[in-house]
KOLGU-4560 file (N, C-alpha, C; in nm, 3 decimals, padded with zeros to 5 digits):
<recs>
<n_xx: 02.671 n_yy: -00.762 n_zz: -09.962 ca_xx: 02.589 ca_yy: -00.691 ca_zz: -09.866 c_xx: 02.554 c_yy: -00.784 c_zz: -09.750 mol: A seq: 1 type: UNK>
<n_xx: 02.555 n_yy: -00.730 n_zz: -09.650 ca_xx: 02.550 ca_yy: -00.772 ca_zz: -09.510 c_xx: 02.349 c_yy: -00.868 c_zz: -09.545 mol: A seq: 2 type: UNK>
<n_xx: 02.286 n_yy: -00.909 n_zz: -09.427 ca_xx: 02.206 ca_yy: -00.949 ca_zz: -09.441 c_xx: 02.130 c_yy: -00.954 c_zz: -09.259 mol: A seq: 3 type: UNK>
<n_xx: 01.995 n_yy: -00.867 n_zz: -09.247 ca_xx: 01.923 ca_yy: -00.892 ca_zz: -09.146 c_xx: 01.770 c_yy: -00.957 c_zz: -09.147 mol: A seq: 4 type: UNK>
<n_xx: 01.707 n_yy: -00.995 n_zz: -09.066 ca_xx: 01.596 ca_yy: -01.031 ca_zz: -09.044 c_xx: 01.474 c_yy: -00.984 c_zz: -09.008 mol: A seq: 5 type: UNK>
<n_xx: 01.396 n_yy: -00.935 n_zz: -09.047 ca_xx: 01.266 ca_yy: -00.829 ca_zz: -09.013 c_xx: 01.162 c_yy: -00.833 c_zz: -09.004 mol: A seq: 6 type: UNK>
<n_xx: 01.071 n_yy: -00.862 n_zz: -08.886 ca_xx: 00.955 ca_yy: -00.847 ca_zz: -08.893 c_xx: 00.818 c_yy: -00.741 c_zz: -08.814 mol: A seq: 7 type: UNK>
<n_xx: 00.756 n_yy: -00.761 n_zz: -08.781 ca_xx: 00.673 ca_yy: -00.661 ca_zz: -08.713 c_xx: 00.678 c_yy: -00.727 c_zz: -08.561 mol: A seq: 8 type: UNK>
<n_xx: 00.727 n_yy: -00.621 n_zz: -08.493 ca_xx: 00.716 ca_yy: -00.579 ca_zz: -08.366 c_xx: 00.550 c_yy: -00.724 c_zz: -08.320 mol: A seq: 9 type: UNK>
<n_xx: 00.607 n_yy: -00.854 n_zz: -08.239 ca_xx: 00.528 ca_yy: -00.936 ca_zz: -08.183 c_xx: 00.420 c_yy: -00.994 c_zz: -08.310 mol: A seq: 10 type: UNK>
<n_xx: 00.523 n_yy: -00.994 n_zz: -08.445 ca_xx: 00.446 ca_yy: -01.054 ca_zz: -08.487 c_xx: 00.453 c_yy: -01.240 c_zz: -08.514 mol: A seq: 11 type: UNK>
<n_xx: 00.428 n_yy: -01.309 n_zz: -08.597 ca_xx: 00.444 ca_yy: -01.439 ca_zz: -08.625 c_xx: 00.549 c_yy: -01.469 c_zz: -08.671 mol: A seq: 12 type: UNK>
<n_xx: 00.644 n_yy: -01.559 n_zz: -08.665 ca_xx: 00.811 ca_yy: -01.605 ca_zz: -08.717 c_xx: 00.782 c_yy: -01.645 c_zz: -08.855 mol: A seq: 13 type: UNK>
<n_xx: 00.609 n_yy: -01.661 n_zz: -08.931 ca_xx: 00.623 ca_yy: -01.687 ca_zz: -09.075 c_xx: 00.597 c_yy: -01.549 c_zz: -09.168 mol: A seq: 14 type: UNK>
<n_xx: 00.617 n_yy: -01.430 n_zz: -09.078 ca_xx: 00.647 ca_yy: -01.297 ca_zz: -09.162 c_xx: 00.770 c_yy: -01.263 c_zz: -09.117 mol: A seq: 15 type: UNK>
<n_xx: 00.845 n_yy: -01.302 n_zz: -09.104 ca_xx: 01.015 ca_yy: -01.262 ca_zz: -09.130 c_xx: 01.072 c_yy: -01.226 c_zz: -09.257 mol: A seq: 16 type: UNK>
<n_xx: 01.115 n_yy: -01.118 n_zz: -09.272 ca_xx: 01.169 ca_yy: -01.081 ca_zz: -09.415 c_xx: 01.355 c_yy: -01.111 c_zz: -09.423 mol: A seq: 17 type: UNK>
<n_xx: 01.368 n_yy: -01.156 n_zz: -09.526 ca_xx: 01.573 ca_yy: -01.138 ca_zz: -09.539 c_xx: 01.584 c_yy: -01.039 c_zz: -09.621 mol: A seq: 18 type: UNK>
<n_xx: 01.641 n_yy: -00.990 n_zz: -09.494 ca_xx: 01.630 ca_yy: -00.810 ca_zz: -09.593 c_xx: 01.832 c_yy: -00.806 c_zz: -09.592 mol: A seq: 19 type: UNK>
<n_xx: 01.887 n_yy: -00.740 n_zz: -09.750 ca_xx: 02.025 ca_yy: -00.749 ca_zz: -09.748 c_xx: 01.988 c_yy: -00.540 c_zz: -09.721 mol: A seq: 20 type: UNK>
<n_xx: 02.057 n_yy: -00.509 n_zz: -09.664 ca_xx: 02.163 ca_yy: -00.399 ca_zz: -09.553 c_xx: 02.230 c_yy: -00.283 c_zz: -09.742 mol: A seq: 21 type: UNK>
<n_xx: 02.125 n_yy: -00.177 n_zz: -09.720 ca_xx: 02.279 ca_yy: -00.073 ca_zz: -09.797 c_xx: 02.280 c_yy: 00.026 c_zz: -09.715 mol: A seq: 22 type: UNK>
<n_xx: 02.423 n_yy: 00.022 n_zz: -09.700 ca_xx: 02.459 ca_yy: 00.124 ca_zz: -09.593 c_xx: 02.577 c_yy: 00.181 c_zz: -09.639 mol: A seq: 23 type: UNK>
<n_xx: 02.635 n_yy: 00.219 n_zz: -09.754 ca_xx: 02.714 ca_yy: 00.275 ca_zz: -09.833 c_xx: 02.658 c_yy: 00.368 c_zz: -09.971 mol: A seq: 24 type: UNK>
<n_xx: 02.748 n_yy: 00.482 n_zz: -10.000 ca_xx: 02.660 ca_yy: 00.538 ca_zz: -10.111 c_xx: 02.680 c_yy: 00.456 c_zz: -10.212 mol: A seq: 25 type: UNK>
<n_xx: 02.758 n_yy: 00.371 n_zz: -10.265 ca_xx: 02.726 ca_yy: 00.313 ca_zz: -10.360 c_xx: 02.623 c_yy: 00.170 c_zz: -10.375 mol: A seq: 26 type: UNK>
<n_xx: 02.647 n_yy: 00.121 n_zz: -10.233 ca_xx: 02.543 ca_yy: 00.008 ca_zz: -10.211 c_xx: 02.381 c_yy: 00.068 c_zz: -10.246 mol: A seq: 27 type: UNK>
<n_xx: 02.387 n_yy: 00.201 n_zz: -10.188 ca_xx: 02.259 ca_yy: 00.279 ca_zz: -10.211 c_xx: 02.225 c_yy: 00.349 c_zz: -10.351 mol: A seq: 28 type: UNK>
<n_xx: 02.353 n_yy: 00.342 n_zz: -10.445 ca_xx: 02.285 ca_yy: 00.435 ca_zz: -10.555 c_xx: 02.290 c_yy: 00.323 c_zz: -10.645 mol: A seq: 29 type: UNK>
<n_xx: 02.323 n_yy: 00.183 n_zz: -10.643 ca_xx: 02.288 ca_yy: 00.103 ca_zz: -10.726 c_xx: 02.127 c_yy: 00.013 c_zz: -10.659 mol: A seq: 30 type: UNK>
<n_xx: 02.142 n_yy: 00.019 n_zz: -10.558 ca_xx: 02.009 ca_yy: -00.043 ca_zz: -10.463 c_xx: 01.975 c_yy: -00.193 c_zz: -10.567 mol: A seq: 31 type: UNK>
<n_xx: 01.837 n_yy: -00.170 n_zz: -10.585 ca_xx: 01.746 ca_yy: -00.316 ca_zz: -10.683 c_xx: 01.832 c_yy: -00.330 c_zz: -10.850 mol: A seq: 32 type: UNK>
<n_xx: 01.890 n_yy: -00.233 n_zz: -10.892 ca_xx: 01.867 ca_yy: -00.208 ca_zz: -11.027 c_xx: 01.930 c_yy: -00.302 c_zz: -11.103 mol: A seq: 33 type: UNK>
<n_xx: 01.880 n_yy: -00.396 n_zz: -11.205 ca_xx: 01.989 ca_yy: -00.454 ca_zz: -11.271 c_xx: 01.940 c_yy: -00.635 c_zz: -11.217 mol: A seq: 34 type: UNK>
<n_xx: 01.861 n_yy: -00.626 n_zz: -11.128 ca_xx: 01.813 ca_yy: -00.744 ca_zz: -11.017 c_xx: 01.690 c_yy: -00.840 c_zz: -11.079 mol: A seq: 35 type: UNK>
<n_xx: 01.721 n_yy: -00.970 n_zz: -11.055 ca_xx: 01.556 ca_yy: -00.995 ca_zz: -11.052 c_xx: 01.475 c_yy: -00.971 c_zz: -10.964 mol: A seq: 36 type: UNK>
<n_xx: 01.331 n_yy: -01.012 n_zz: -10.998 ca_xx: 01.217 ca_yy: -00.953 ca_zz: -10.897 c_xx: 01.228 c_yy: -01.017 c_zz: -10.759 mol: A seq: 37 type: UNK>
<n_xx: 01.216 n_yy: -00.934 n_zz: -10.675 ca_xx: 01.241 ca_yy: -00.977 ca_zz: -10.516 c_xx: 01.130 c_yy: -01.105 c_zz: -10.488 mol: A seq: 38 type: UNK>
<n_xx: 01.183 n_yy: -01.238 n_zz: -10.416 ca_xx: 01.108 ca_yy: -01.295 ca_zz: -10.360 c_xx: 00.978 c_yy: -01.226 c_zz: -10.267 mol: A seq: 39 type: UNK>
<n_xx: 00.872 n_yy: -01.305 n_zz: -10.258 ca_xx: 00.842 ca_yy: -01.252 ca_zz: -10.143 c_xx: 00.841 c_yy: -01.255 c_zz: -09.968 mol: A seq: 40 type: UNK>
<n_xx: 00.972 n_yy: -01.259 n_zz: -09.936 ca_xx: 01.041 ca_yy: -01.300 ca_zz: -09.801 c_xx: 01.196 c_yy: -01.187 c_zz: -09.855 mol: A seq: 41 type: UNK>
<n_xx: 01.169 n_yy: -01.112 n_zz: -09.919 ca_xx: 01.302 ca_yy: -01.023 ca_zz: -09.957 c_xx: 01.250 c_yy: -00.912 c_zz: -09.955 mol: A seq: 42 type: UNK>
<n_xx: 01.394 n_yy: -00.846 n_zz: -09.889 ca_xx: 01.379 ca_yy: -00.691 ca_zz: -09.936 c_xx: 01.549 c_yy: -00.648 c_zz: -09.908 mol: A seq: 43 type: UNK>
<n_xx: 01.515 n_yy: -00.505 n_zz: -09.973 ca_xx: 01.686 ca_yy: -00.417 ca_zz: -09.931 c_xx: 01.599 c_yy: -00.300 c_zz: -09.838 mol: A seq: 44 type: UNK>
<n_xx: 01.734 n_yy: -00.270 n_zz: -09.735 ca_xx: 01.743 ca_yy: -00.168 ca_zz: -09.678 c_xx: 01.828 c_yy: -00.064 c_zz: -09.730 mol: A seq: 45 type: UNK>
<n_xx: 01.771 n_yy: 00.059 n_zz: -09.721 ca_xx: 01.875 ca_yy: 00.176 ca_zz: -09.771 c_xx: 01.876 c_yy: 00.248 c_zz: -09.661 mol: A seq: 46 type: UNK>
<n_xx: 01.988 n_yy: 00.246 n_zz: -09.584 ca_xx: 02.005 ca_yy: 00.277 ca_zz: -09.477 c_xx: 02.069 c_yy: 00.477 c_zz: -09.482 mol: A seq: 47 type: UNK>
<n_xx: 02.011 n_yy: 00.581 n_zz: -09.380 ca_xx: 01.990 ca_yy: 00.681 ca_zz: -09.399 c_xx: 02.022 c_yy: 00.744 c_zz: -09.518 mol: A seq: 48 type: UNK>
<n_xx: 01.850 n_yy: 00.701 n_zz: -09.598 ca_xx: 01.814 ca_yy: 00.720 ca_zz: -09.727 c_xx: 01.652 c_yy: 00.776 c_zz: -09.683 mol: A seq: 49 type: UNK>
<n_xx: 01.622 n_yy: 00.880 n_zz: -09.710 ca_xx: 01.460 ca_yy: 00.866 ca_zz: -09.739 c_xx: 01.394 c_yy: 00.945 c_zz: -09.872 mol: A seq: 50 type: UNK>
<n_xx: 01.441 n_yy: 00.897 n_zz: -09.985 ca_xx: 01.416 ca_yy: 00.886 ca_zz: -10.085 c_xx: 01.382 c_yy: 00.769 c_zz: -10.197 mol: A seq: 51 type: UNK>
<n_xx: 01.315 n_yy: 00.735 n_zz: -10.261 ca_xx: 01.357 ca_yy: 00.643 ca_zz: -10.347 c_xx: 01.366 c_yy: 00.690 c_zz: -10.486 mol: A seq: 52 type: UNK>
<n_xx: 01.397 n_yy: 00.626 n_zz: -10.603 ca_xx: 01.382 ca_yy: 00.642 ca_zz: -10.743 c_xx: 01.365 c_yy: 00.464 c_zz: -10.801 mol: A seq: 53 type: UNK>
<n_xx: 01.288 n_yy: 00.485 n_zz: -10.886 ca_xx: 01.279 ca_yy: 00.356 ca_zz: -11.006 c_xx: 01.313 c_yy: 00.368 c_zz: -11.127 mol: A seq: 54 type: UNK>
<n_xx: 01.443 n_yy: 00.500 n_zz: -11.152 ca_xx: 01.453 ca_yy: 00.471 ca_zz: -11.261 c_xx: 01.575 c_yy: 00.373 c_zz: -11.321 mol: A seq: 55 type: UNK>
<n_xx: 01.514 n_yy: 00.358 n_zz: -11.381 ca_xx: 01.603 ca_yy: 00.189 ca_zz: -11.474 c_xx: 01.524 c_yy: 00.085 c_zz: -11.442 mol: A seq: 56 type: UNK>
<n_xx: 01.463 n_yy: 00.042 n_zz: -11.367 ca_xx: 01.377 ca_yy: -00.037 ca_zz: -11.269 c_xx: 01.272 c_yy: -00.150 c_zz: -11.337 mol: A seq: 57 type: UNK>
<n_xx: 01.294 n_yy: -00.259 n_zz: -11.377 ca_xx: 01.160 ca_yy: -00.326 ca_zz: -11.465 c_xx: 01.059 c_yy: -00.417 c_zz: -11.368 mol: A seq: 58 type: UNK>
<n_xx: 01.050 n_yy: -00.370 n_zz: -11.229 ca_xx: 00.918 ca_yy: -00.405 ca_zz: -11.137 c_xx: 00.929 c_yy: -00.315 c_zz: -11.075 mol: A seq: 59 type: UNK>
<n_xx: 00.769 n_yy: -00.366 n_zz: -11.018 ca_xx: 00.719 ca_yy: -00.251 ca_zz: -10.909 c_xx: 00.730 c_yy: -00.290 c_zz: -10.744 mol: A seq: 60 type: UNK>
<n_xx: 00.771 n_yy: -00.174 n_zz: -10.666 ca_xx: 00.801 ca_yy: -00.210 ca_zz: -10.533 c_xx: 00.711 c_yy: -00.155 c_zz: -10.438 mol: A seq: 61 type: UNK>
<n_xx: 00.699 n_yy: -00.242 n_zz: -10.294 ca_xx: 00.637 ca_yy: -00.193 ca_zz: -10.174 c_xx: 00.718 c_yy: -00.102 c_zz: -10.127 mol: A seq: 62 type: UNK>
<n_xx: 00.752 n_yy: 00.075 n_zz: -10.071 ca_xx: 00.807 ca_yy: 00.140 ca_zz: -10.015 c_xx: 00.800 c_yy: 00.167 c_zz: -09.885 mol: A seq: 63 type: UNK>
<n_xx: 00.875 n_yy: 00.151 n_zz: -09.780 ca_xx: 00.822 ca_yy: 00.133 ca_zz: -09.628 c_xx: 00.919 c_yy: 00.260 c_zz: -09.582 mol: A seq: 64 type: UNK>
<n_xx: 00.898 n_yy: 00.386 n_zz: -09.535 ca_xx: 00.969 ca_yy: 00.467 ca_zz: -09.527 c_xx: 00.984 c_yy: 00.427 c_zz: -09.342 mol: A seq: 65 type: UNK>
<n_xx: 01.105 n_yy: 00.405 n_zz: -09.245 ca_xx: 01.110 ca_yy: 00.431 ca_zz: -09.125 c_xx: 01.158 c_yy: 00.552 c_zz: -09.079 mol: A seq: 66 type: UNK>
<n_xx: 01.145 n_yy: 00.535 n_zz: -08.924 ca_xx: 01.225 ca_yy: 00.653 ca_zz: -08.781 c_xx: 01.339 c_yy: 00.608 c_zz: -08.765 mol: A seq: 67 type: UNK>
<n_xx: 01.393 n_yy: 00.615 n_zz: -08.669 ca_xx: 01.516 ca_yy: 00.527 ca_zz: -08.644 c_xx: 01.506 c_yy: 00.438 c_zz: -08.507 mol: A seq: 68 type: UNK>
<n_xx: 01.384 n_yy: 00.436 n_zz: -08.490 ca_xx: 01.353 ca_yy: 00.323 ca_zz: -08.382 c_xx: 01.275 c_yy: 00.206 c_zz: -08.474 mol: A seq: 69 type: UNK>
<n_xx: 01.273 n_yy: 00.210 n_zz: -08.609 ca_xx: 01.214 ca_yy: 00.137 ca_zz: -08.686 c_xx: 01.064 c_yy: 00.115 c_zz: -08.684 mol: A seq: 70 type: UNK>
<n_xx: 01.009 n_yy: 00.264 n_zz: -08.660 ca_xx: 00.851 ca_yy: 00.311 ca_zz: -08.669 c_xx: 00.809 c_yy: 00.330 c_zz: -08.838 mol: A seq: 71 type: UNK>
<n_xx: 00.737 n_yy: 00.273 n_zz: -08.901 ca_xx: 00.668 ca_yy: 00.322 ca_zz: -09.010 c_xx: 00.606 c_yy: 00.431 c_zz: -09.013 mol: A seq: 72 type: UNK>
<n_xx: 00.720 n_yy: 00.489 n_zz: -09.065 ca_xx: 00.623 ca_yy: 00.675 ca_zz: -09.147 c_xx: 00.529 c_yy: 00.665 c_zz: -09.201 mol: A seq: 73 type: UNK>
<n_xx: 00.565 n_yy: 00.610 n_zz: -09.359 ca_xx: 00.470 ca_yy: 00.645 ca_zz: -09.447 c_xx: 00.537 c_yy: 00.508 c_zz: -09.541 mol: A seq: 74 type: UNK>
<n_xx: 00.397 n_yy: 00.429 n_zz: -09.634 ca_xx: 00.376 ca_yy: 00.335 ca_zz: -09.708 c_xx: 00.369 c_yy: 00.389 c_zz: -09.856 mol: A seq: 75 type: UNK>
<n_xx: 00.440 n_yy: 00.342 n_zz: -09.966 ca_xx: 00.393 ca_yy: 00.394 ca_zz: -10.058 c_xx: 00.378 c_yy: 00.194 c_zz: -10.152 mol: A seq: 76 type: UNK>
<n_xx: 00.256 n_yy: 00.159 n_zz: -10.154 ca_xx: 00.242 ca_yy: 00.017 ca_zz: -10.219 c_xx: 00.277 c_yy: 00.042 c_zz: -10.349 mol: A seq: 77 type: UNK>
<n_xx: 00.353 n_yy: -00.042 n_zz: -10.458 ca_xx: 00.319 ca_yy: -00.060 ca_zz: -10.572 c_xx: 00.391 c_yy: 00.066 c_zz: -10.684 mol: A seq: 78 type: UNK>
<n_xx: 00.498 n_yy: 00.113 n_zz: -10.578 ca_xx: 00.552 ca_yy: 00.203 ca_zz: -10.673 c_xx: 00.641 c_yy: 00.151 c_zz: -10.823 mol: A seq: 79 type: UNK>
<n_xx: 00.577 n_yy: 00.212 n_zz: -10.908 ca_xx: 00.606 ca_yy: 00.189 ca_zz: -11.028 c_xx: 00.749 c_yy: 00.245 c_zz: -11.102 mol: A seq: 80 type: UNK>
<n_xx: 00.821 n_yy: 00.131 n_zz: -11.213 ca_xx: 00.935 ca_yy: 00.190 ca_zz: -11.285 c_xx: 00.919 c_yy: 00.333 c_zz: -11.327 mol: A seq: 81 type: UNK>
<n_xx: 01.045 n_yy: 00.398 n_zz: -11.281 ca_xx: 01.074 ca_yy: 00.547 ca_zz: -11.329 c_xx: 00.966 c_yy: 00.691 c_zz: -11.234 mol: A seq: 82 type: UNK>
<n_xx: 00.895 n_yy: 00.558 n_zz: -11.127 ca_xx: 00.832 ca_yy: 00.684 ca_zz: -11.046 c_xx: 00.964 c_yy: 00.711 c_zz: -10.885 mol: A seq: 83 type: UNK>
<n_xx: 00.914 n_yy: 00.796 n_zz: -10.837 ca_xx: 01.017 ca_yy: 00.879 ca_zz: -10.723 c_xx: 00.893 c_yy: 00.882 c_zz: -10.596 mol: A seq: 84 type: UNK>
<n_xx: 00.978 n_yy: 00.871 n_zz: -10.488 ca_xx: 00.896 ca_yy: 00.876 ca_zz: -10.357 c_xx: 01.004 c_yy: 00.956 c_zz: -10.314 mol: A seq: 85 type: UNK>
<n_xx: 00.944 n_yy: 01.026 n_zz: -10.163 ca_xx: 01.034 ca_yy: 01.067 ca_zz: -10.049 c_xx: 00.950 c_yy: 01.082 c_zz: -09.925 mol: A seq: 86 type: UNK>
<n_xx: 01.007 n_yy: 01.053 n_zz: -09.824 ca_xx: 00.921 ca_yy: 01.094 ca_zz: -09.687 c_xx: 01.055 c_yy: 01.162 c_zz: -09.618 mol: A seq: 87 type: UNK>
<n_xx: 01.034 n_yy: 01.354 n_zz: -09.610 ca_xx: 01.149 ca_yy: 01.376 ca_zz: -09.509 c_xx: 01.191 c_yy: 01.380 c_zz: -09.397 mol: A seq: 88 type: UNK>
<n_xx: 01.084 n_yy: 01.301 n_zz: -09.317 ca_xx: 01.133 ca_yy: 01.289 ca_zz: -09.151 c_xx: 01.207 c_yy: 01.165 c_zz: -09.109 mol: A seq: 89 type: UNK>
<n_xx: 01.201 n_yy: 01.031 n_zz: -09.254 ca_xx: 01.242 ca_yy: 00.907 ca_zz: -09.262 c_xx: 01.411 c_yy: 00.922 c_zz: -09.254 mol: A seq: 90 type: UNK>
<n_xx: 01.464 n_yy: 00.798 n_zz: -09.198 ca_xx: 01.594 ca_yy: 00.816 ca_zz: -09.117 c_xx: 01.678 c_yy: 00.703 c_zz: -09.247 mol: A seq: 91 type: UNK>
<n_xx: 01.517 n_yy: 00.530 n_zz: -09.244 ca_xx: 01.569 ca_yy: 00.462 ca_zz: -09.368 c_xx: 01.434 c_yy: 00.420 c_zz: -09.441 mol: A seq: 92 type: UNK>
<n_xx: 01.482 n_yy: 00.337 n_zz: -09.559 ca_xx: 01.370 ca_yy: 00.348 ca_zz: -09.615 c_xx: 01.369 c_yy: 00.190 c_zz: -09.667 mol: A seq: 93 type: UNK>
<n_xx: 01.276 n_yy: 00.111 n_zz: -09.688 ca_xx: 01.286 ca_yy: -00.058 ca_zz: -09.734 c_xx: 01.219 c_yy: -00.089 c_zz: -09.791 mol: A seq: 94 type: UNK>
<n_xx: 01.269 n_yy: -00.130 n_zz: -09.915 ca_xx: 01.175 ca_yy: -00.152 ca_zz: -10.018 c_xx: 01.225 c_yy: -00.321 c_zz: -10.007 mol: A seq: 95 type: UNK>
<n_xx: 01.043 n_yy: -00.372 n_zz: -10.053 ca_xx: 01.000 ca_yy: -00.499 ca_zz: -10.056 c_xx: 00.889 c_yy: -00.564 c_zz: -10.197 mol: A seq: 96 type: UNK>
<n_xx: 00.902 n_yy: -00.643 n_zz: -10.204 ca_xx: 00.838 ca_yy: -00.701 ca_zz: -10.324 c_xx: 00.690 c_yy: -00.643 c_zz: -10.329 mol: A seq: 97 type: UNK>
<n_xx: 00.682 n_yy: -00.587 n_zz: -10.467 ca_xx: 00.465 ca_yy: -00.553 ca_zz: -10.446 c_xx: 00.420 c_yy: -00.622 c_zz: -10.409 mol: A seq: 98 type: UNK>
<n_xx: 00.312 n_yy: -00.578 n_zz: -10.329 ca_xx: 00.199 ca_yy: -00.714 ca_zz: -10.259 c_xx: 00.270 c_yy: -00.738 c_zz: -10.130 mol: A seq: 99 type: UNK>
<n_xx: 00.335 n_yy: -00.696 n_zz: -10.100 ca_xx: 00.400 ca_yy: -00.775 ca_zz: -09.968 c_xx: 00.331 c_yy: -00.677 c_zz: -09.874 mol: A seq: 100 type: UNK>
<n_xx: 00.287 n_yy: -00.528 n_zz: -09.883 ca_xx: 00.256 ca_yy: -00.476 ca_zz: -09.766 c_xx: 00.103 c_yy: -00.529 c_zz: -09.713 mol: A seq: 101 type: UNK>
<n_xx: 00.012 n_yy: -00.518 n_zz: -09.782 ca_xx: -00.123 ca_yy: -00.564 ca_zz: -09.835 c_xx: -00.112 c_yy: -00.745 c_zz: -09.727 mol: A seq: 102 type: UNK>
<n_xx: 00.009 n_yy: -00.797 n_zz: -09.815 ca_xx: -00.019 ca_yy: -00.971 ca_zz: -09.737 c_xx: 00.021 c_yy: -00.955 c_zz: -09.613 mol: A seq: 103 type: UNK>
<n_xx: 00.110 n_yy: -00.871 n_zz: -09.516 ca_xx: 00.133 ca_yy: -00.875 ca_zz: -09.435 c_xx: 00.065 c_yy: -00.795 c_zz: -09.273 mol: A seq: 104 type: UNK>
<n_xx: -00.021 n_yy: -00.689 n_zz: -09.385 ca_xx: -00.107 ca_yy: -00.599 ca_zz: -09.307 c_xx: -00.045 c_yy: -00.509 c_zz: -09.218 mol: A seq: 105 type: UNK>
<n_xx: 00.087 n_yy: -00.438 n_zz: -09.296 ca_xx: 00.176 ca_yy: -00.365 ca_zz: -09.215 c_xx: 00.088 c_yy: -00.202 c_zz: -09.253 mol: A seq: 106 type: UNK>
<n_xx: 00.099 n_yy: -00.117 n_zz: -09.166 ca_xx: 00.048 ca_yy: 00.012 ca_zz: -09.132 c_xx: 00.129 c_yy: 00.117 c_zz: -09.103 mol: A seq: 107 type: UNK>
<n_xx: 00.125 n_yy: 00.257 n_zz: -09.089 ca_xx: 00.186 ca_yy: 00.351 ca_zz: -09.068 c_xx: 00.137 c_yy: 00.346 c_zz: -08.853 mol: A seq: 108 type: UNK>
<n_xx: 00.268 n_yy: 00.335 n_zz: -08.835 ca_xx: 00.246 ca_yy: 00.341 ca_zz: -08.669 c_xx: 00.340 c_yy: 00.169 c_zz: -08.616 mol: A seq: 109 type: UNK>
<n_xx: 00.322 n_yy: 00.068 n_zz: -08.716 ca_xx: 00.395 ca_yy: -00.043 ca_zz: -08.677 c_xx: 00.522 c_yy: -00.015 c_zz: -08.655 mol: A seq: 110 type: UNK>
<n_xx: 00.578 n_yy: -00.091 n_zz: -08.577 ca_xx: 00.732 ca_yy: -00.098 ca_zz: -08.541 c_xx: 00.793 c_yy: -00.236 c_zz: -08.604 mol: A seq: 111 type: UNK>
<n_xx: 00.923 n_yy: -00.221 n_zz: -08.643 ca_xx: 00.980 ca_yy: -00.362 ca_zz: -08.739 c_xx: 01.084 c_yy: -00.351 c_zz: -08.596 mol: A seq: 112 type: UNK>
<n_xx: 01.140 n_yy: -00.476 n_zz: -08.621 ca_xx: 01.201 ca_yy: -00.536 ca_zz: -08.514 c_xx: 01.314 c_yy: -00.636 c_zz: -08.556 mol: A seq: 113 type: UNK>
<n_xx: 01.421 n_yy: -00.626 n_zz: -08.567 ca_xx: 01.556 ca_yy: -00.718 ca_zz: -08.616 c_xx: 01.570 c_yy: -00.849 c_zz: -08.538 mol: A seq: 114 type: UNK>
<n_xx: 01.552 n_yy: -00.948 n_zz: -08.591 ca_xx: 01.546 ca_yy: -01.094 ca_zz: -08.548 c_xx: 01.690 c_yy: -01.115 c_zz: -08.580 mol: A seq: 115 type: UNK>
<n_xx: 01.746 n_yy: -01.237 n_zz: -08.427 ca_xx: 01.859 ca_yy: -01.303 ca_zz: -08.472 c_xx: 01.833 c_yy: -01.423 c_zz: -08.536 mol: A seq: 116 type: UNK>
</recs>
């Protein structure tokens, strides 16, 4: 999987995330599963996905549903193994290590922004 850089729209270069890219259905229907627990400076993108599932899943994830200008829809913190999210106006969706939304003080209305 490909690999980009992410942080909030003018924020600090020590919240940069390495987020690895699924942009295939199979990159997307295997996503986290099978993984160890995400650093916290990691995440995956599931690129036009706005769904998630945890099942098989043995941690819990931050859910960041986007637009396609990379606006935050909707947050779901701390989603748990074998639970399901969806936001249907979301274009992608990025899941990040629990606790990461909380340390970073990301909100519904922020914009993420792709660093070279």
């Amino acid at each position: 999987m490909r690999k980009i850089y992410l942080s909030l729209q003018d924020s600090a270069a020590d919240n940069l995330l390495e987020i690895s890219v699924a942009d295939t259905f199979l990159s997307r229907l295997k996503g986290l599963l099978g993984t160890a627990e995400l650093a916290e400076n990691q995440g995956l993108l599931l690129c036009n996905c706005n769904s998630v599932h945890m099942i098989g899943m043995r941690y819990a994830l931050d859910i960041v549903y986007l637009d396609k200008n990379g606006v935050i829809l909707k947050i779901i913190e701390n989603l748990k193994p074998w639970q399901t999210s969806y936001c249907w106006s979301a274009k992608d969706t990025l899941e990040v290590k629990s606790g990461t939304i909380q340390r970073l003080h990301w909100k519904v209305g922020d914009q993420l922004r792709q660093n070279k």
